[in-house]
N, C-alpha and C positions, 0 to 999 in steps of 0.2 A: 629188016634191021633198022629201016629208017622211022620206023611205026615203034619198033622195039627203043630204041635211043630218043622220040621223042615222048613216049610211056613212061620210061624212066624219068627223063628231064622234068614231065608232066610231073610225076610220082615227087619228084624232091623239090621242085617248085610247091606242090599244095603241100607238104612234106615241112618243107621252110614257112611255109604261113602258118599252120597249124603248130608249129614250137613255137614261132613268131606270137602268134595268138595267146598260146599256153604261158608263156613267159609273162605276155603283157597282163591277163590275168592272175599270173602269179603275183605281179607285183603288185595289182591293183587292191588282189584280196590283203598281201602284206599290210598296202598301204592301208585299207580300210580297218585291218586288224591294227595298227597303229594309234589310228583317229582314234578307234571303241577304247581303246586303251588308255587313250588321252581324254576323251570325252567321259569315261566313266571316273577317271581319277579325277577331273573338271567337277562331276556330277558329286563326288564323294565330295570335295572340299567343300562343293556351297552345301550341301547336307549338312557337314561338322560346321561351316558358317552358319547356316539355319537355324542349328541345333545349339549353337554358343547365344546366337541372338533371344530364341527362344529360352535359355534359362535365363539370361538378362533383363528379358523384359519380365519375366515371372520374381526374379529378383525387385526388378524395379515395380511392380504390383505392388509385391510384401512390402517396399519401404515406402511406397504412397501410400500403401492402406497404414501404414504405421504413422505415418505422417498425418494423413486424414485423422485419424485416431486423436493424436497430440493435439492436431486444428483442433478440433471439440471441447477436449479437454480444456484447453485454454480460453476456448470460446468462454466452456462453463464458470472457468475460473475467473475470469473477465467477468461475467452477469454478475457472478458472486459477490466478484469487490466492488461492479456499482451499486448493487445492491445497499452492503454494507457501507460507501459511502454515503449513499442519500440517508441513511440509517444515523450515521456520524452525524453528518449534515444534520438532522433533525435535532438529534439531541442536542447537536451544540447551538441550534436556533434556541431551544427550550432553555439550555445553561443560558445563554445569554437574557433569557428575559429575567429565567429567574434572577440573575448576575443585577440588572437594570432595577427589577423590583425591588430587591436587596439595598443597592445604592440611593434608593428613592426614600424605605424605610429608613434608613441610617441617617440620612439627612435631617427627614424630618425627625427622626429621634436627638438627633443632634439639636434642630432647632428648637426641638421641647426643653433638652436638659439646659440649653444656655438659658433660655426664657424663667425654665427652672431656676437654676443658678442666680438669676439676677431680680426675682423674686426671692429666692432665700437670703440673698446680700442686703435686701430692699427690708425684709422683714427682720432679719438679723440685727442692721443696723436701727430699727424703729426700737426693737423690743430693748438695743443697748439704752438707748436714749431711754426707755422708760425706766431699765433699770438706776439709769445716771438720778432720773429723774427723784426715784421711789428713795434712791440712796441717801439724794441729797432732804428726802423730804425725812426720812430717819434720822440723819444728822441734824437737821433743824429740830427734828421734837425733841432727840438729847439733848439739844442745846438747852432747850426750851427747861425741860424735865431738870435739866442740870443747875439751869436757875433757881429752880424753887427746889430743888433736893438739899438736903442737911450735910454738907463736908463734913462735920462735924463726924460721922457716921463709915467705920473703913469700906464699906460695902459701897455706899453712892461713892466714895471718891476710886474707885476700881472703876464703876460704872462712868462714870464721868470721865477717865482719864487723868484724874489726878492722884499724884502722890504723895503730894504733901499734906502735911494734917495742918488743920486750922491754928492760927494764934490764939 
């Protein structure tokens, strides 16, 4: 009976380890079902993070490449208008000279016309004096003519300036 009572005893001693055991790995698998539970929910949110970054950065692709796009563009538009400035540039070197040759013409034309002008003064006033001169030299031959003409006569004294008839 003492073989029998410590069989027993034996039996509920490994009896108690083996719940003992069973529990502990109850809990352990709990706990480890827990962790998975937590670590796959972990795994799930950096996925949906992964997954927001990845269309962010594909967003952010599209608007560099749209960006890069616009650089160009503007590069282009840029070459353009230097272009077209040294373009402006030239022509208005060209306006300006012709502007200079213009100014240089006018001048000298200027200084033709006065030189003109004071040639035509020079000649004008030559040719009054000869007319003074012719004038006075027709007034002398009337005079002249007017001495030997017949008053007597209505025609020479018209000619003459006189209006009265002889005595």
């Amino acid at each position: 009976m003492k073989l029998a009572l410590v069989l027993v005893g034996l039996s509920v001693a490994v009896m108690g380890i083996m719940i003992f055991q069973a529990v502990r790995q109850e809990l352990n698998l709990q706990n480890t079902k827990a962790r998975l539970v937590e670590n796959s929910a972990d795994v799930k949110r950096k996925e949906d993070a992964i997954m927001e970054m990845k269309t962010k950065i594909q967003e952010m692709k599209t608007s560099l490449g749209s960006a890069n796009a616009k650089i160009d563009e503007l590069k282009k538009k840029k070459i353009d208008i230097v272009k077209s400035t040294e373009e402006f540039e030239k022509s208005l070197q060209t306006c300006n000279s012709e502007k200079e040759d213009s100014a240089k013409k006018k001048t000298s034309i200027g200084e033709a016309m006065s030189k003109f002008n004071a040639d035509h003064l020079e000649t004008k006033k030559k040719a009054e004096e000869e007319i003074q001169g012719l004038k006075q030299q027709i007034i002398d031959r009337d005079k002249a003519i007017c001495a030997f003409a017949d008053m007597a006569k209505e025609e020479a004294r018209k000619l003459c300036g006189n209006s009265e008839a002889p005595k």
